[in-house]
N, C-alpha and C positions, 0 to 999 in steps of 0.2 A: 443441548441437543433435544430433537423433537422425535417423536414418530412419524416415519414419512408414508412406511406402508406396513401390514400387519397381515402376516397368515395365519389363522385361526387353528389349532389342534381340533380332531384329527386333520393328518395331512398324508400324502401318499411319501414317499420316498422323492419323486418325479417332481412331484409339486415342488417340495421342498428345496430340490436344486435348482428348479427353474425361479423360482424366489429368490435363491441366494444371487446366482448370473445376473437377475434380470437389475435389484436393488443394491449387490454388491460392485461387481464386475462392470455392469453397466451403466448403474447410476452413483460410483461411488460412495455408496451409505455402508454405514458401518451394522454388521446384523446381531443380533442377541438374540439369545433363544430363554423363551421363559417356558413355565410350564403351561402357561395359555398359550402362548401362541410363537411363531419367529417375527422380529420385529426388524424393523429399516430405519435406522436410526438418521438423520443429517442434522447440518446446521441450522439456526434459524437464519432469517435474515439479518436480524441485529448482531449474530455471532460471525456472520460472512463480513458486513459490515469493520466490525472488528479488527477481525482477520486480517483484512484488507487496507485498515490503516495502519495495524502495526508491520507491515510487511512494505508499504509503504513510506513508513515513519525510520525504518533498515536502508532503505534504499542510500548511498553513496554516489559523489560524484568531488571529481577535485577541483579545487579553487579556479583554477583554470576555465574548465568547463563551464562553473557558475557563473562566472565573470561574462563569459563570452555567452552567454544564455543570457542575463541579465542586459546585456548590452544590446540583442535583436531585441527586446523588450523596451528598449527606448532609455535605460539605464545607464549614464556615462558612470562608470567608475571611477576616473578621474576626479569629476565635477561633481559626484553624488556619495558614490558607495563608500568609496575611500573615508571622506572625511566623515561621514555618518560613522564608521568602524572607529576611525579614531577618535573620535568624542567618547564612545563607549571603552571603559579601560577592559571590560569583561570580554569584548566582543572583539579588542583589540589582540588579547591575552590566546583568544582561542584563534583567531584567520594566523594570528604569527604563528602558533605553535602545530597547528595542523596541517596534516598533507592532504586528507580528504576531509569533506562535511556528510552531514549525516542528517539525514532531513530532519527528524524529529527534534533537533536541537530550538529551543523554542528563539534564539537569539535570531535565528532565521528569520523566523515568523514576525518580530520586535522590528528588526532590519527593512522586513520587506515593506510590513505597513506601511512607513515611514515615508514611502514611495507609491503605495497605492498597488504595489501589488500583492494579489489575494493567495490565501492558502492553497486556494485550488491552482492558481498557478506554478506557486512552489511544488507544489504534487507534480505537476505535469513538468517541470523541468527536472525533476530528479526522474520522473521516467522517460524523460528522453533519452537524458544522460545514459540511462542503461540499457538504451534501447529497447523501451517498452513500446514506446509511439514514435511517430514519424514527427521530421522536424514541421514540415506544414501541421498535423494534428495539435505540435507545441504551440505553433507561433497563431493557430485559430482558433482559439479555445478562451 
């Protein structure tokens, strides 16, 4: 975490809340008081970054879904994904044994190459699946 904003001691009472409202309440920063000053603490960007792929790398969708995602994608399962999975005994071991996927699973990533499709699309189809984006925003991206 960074300093975002910083109130210098002295400070009135007035100030001081309108500091906390303005950097807590309204800009969601976290505040800390030293003995210099109150400080507005957030994330950087590389820690937003972060954030945002492991929350992405969480995201969930069932075989189902993925299948039929992959498939507006130009991916026949039948003729493609299928026997890609079963070449692999790992990749085989986990599509049999699970009811959902879990994006961050790196066999994903192994699978998609293989076809040409990129991480970032893997991304975007796990957040359709959860209805983060629209199916048009999935299928143009």
């Amino acid at each position: 975490m960074e300093i975002k904003a910083e109130l210098l001691k002295p400070y009135t009472d007035e100030q001081r809340m309108e500091f906390i409202v303005e950097q807590n309440h309204n800009n969601g920063y976290e505040i800390r008081e030293t003995e210099e000053a109150l400080q507005a603490l957030g994330y950087t960007e590389e820690e937003k970054e972060e954030q945002e792929q492991e929350r992405i790398g969480n995201l969930q969708c069932t075989k189902r879904v993925f299948v039929l995602m992959l498939e507006q994608l130009g991916l026949d399962y039948f003729e493609k994904l299928e026997p890609a999975i079963n070449a692999n005994r790992q990749a085989k071991l986990e599509w049999e044994l699970c009811v959902e996927l879990q994006r961050k699973n790196p066999l994903l990533d192994q699978l998609a190459s293989q076809f040409g499709i990129t991480s970032k699309q893997l991304d975007d189809l796990f957040k359709f699946a959860n209805n983060e984006i629209t199916q048009e925003e999935f299928l143009n991206k």
